[in-house]
Every structure is written in C-alpha cells, then in structure tokens.
C-alpha positions, -999 to 999 in steps of 0.1 A, spaced: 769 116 -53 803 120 -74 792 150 -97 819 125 -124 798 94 -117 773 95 -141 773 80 -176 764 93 -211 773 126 -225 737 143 -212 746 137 -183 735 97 -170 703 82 -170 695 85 -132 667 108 -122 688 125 -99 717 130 -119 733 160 -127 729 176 -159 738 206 -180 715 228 -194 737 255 -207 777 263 -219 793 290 -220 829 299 -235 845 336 -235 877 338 -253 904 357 -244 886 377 -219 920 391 -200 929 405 -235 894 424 -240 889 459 -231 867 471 -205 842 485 -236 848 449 -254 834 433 -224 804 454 -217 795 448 -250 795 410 -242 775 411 -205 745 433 -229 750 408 -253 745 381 -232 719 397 -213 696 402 -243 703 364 -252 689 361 -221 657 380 -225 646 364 -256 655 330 -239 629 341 -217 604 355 -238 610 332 -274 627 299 -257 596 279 -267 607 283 -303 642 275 -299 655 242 -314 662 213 -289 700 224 -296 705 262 -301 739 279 -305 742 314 -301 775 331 -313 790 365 -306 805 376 -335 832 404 -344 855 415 -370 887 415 -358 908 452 -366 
C-alpha cells in the first residue's frame, strides 16, 4: 500500500488505511538552548501523562500549546 494513496484529509475511508492520530510541530529547535528544550521534553511528557490519565475528557479535536514570552 502507497502510504499517499489514500483519500480524504483523515486519512481515506479504507479499513486499513493509514491514519494520523497525533501532530507535532517544534519551532526553531536548532536555535533553543539545551535548558529551552528540556523544558519542552517535561513539557511534553506531562501532556503525555494526562493524555493517559484524563484523555477520555478530551474533545474529539484537542490542541495543546507551549507557550513562552519571548526576552
């Protein structure tokens, strides 16, 4: 199977298509410092635990955002 052969934007509608469940985007990750990006990875990782623990309440589309004033 093509991974590109599928139609639609979720992904086709053949049961064994391939599909995406989750994004993700980091921005100017060569430009971050060492403390900027350990910051991220916990970030992401306690995303990750309350996926786990609180994803039954999550809306069918959720968007999570790390945010930071920039200096």
């Amino acid at each position: 199977m093509k991974l590109g052969a599928t139609k639609g934007r979720r992904g086709g509608t053949k049961p064994d298509a391939v599909k995406t469940a989750a994004m993700l985007t980091i921005v100017d990750a060569p430009r971050m410092t060492a403390k900027g990006r350990r910051a991220i990875a916990a970030w992401l990782l306690k995303q990750g635990f309350f996926l786990v623990a609180y994803g039954q309440e999550y809306a069918a589309r959720f968007t999570a955002r790390y945010r930071y004033r920039d200096k």
